[in-house]
C-alpha positions in Angstrom: 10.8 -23.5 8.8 9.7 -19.8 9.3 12.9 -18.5 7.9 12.8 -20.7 5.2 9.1 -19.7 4.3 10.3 -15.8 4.5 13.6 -16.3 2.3 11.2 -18.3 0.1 8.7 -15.1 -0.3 11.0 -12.7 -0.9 12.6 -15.1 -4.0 9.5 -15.7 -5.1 8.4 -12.3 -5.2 10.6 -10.8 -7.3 10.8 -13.6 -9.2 7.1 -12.6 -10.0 7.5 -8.9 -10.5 10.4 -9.9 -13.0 7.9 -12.3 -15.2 4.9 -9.8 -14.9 7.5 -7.5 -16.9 8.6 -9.9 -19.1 5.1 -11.6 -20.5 2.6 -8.7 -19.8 4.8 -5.6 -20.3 3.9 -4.8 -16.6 0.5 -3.1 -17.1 -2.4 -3.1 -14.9 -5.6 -2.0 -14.4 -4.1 2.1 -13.1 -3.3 1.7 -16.9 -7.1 2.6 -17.2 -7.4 5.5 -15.4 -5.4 8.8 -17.1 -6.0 12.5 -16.3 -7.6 14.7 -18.5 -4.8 17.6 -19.7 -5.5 21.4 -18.9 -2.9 23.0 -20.8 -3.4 25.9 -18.3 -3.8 24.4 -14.9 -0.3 24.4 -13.8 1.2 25.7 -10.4 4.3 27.1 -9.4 6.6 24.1 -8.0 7.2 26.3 -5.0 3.8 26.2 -4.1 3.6 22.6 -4.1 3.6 20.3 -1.1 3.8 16.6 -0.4 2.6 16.7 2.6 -0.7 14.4 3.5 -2.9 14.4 6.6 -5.3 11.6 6.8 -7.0 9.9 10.3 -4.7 12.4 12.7 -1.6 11.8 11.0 0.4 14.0 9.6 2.7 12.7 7.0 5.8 14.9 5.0 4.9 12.6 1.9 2.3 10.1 0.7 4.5 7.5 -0.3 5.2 4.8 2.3 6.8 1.5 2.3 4.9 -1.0 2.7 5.1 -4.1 4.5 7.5 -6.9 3.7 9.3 -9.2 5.5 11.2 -10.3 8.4 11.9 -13.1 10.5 15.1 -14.9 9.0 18.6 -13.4 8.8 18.4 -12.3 5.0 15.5 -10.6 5.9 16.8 -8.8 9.1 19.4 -7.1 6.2 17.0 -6.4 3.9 14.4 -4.8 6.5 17.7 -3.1 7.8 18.7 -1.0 4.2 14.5 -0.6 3.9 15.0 1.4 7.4 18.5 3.2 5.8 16.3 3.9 2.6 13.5 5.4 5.0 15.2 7.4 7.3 17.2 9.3 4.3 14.0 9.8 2.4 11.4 11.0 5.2 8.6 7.8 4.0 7.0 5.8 6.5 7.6 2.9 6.2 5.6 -0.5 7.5 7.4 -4.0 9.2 6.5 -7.7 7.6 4.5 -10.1 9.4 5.7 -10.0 13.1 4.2 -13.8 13.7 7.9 -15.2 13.2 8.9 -12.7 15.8 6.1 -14.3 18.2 7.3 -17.8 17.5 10.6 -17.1 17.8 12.1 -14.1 20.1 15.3 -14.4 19.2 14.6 -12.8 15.5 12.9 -9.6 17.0 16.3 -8.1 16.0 15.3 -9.1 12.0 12.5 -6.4 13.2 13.5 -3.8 15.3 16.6 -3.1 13.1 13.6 -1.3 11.0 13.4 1.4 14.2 17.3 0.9 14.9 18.3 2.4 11.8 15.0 5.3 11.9 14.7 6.5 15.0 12.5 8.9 14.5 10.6 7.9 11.1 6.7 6.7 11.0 7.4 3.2 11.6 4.2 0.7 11.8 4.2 -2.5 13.7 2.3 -5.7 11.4 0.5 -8.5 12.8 -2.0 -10.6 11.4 -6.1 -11.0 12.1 -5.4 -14.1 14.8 -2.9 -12.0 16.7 -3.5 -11.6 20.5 -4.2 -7.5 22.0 -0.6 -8.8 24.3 0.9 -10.0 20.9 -0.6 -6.3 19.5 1.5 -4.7 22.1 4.4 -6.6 22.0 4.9 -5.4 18.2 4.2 -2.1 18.5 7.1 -2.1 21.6 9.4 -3.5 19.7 9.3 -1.2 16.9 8.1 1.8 19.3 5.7 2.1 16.6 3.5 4.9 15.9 0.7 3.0 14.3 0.0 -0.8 13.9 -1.0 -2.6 10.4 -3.5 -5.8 10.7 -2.7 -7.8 7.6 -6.3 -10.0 6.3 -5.0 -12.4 3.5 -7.2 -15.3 3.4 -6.6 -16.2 -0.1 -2.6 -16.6 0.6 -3.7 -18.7 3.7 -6.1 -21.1 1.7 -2.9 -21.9 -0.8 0.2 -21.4 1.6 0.7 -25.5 2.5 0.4 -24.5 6.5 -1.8 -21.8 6.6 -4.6 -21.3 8.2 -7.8 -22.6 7.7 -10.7 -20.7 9.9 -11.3 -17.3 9.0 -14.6 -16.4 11.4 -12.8 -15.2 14.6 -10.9 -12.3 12.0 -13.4 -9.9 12.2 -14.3 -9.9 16.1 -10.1 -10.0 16.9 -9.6 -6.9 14.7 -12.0 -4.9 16.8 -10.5 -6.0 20.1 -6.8 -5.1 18.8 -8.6 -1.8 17.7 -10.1 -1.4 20.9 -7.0 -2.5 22.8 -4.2 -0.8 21.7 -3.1 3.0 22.2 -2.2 4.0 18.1 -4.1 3.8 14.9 -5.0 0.7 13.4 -4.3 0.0 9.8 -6.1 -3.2 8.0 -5.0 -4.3 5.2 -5.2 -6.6 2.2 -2.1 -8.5 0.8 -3.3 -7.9 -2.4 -6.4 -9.3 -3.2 -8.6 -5.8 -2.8 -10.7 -4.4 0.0 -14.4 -4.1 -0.8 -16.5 -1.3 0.5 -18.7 -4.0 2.3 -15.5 -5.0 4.1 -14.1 -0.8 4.2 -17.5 0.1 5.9 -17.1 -3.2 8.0 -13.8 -2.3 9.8 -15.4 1.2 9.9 -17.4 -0.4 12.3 -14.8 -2.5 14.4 -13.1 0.9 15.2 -10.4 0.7 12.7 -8.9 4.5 11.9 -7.4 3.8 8.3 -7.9 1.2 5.3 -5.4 -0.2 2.9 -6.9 -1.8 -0.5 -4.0 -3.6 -0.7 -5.4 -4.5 -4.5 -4.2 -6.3 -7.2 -1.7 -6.0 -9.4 1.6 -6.5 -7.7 2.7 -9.2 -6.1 0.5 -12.2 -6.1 0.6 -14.2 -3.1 -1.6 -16.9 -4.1 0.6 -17.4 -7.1 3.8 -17.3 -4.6 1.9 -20.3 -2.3 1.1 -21.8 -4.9 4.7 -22.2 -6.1 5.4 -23.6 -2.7 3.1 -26.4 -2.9 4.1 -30.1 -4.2 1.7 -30.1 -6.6 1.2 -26.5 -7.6 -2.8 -27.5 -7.7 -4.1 -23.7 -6.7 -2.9 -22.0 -10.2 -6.8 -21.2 -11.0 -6.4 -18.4 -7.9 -3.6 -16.8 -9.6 -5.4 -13.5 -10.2 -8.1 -13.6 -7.7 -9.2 -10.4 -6.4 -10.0 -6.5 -7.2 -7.3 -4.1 -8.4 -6.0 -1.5 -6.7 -7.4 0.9 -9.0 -11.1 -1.2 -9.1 -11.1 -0.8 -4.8 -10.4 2.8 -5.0 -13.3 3.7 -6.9 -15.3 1.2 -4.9 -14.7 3.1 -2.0 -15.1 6.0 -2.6 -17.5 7.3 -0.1 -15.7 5.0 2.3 -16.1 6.4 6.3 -12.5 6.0 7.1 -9.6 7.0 5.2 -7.9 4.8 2.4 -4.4 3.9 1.5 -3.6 2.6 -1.4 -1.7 -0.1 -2.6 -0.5 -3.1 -4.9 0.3 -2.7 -8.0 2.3 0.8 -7.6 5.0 0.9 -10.7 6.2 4.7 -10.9 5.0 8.4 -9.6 2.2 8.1 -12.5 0.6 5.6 -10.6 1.0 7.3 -7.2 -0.7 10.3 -8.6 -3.5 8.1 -10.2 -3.9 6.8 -6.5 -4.0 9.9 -4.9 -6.5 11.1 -7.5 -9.1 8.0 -7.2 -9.1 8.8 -2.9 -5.8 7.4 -1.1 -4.7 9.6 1.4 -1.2 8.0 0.6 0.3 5.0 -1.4 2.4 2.0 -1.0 4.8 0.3 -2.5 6.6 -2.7 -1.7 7.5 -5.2 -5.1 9.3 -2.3 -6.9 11.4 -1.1 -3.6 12.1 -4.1 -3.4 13.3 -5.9 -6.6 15.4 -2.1 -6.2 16.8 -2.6 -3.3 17.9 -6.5 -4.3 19.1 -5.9 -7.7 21.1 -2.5 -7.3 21.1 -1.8 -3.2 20.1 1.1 -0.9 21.7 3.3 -2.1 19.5 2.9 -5.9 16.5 2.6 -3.9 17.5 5.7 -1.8 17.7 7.7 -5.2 14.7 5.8 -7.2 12.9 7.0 -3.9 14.1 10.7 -4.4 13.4 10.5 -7.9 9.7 9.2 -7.3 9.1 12.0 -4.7 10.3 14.6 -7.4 8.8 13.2 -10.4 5.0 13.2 -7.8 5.6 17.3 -7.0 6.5 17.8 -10.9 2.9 15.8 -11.7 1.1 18.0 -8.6 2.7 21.0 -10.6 1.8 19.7 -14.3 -2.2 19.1 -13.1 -2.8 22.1 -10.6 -2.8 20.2 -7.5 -0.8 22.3 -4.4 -1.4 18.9 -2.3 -2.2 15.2 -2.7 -5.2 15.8 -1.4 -6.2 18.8 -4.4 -5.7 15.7 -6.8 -9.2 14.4 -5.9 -9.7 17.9 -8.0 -8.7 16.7 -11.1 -10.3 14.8 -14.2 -10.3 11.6 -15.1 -11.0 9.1 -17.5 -11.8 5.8 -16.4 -11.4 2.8 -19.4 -11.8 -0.8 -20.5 -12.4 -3.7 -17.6 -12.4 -0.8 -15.1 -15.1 0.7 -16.5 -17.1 -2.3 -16.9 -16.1 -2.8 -13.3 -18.0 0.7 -12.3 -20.6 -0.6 -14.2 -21.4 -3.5 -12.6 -20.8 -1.9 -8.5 -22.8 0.8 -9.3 -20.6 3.3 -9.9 -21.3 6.1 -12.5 -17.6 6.7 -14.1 -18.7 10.2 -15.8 -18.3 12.6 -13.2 -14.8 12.0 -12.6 -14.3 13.0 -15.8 -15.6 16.8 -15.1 -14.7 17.6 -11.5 -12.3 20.5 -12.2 -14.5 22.7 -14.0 -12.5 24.8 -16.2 -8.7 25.7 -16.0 -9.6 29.5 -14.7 -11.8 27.8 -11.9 -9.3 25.2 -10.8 -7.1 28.7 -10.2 -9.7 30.0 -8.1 -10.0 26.9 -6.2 -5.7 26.3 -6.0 -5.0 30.1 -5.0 -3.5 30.2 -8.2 -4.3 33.9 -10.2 -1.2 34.2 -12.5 
């Protein structure tokens, strides 16, 4: 039944992303955010680096790949070319859910073929808010893992036919798994957005490192929903912040953010990287990649997305992912009514660069 529900996620996932593209032209709300151009602000590519350091991590990129899947044998080969495609691009890359893997020992291999084939990648371990500080471990020895990703998702629970059904015991489990284990903890959305009421609340359960996990990408109420007899949860298809609306929401969030949900090319990376993540994730697109043309397609489309972020870092004057938080931007439609109603004054974004000569003084940049 576990397998089935994980082979049935995956179908229904990329079933989704290919609708989204067909019937909305696949935009979302990082549509609404676009930099301001400074004909004169760009670098030398030799002077630009990908590297990110967020939370005591040190990362050669700030593109990871984010969870998935796991737990049946179609998934064990698809979690084994994610590992190929991570180990021959340098990304970090996270596990799926690990409950099957509690259930049911005999698919750890569906999981550990993600450290198998990257020995010596940034590989994260994932288990979900109800999860033991013994089932905490037992992931992140499987995997050897070098950092360990809660997943919160109550919407998908509410619709998914045998989900779960009490939420109050998330928040006070999360700070014992935080407490308990020996590498930074990562919580994050399935895609339904993190606020900054819940970013400032897992600040305070000791968790090191945030991801949004917004909308925008895959929606798992929509996938539940597909799963049920009578399909009655369609009026939750949507629910949630976007990636884009959480970023500027928590923006003076006391732990780093990660960003994703909703990721469609190195534009959007860079529009991430600009509104605060100190990296981005991407799972749909790798994924519907990986399915449609294999690893080695996702391998390139990987390197091309890596390339196609330094040439954007080059284009806007940024010598690091970090120098993006430099540039301007200018925040539009529903996003902007968004800021509006948190709170959020949209304006300065637009003028944080000062002029092209000063983002030169501020880059090292005196050409």
């Amino acid at each position: 039944m576990i397998a089935q529900r994980k082979d049935d996620h995956v179908r229904l996932a990329v079933e989704q992303q290919q609708q989204q593209q067909q019937q909305h032209s696949g935009r979302n709300q990082f549509d609404e955010v676009s930099f301001v151009h400074h004909a004169l602000a760009g670098l030398d590519r030799p002077d630009v680096s990908l590297a990110t350091t967020f939370a005591g991590l040190s990362w050669p990129v700030p593109l990871y790949i984010n969870a998935m899947t796991g737990g049946s044998e179609r998934t064990g080969v698809i979690n084994r070319d994610l590992g190929i495609a991570a180990r021959e691009t340098g990304v970090p890359i996270a596990s799926g859910s690990m409950s099957a893997y509690f259930k049911d020992p005999d698919c750890a291999e569906t999981f550990s073929v993600l450290r198998k084939e990257n020995p010596d990648g940034f590989v994260i371990a994932n288990v979900n808010a109800t999860a033991s500080v013994d089932k905490a471990h037992r992931a992140i020895d499987l995997l050897r893992a070098d950092a360990l990703q809660i997943h919160v998702n109550t919407v998908q629970e509410t619709v998914m036919p045998e989900g779960d059904r009490s939420f109050a015991s998330w928040a006070p489990q999360i700070e014992k798994i935080a407490a308990g284990v020996d590498v930074p903890v990562i919580v994050k959305e399935v895609g339904f957005g993190l606020s900054r009421e819940t970013v400032r609340l897992l600040a305070s359960l000791g968790v090191r490192i945030a991801d949004l996990g917004g909308r925008g990408g895959t929606d798992f109420a929509r996938i539940e929903n597909g799963r049920r007899e009578l399909a009655d949860y369609a009026y939750l298809h949507g629910w949630g912040q976007s990636t884009a609306a959480c970023l500027l929401d928590a923006q003076d969030a006391p732990i780093p953010v990660l960003a994703s949900g909703g990721v469609r090319h190195p534009l959007d990376v860079a529009r991430a990287l600009a509104l605060g993540a100190s990296g981005v994730g991407v799972s749909g697109t790798f994924l519907r990649t990986l399915l449609d043309e294999g690893v080695k397609a996702l391998i390139a489309r990987i390197g091309t997305w890596l390339d196609q972020l330094a040439a954007l870092q080059t284009v806007l004057g940024a010598p690091t992912p970090a120098a993006l938080t430099h540039c301007d931007l200018l925040i539009h439609g529903e996003l902007r009514d968004f800021c509006a109603d948190r709170g959020i004054d949209p304006r300065p974004f637009a003028r944080r660069s000062g002029s092209p000569d000063v983002r030169h003084e501020m880059t090292g940049n005196t050409r």
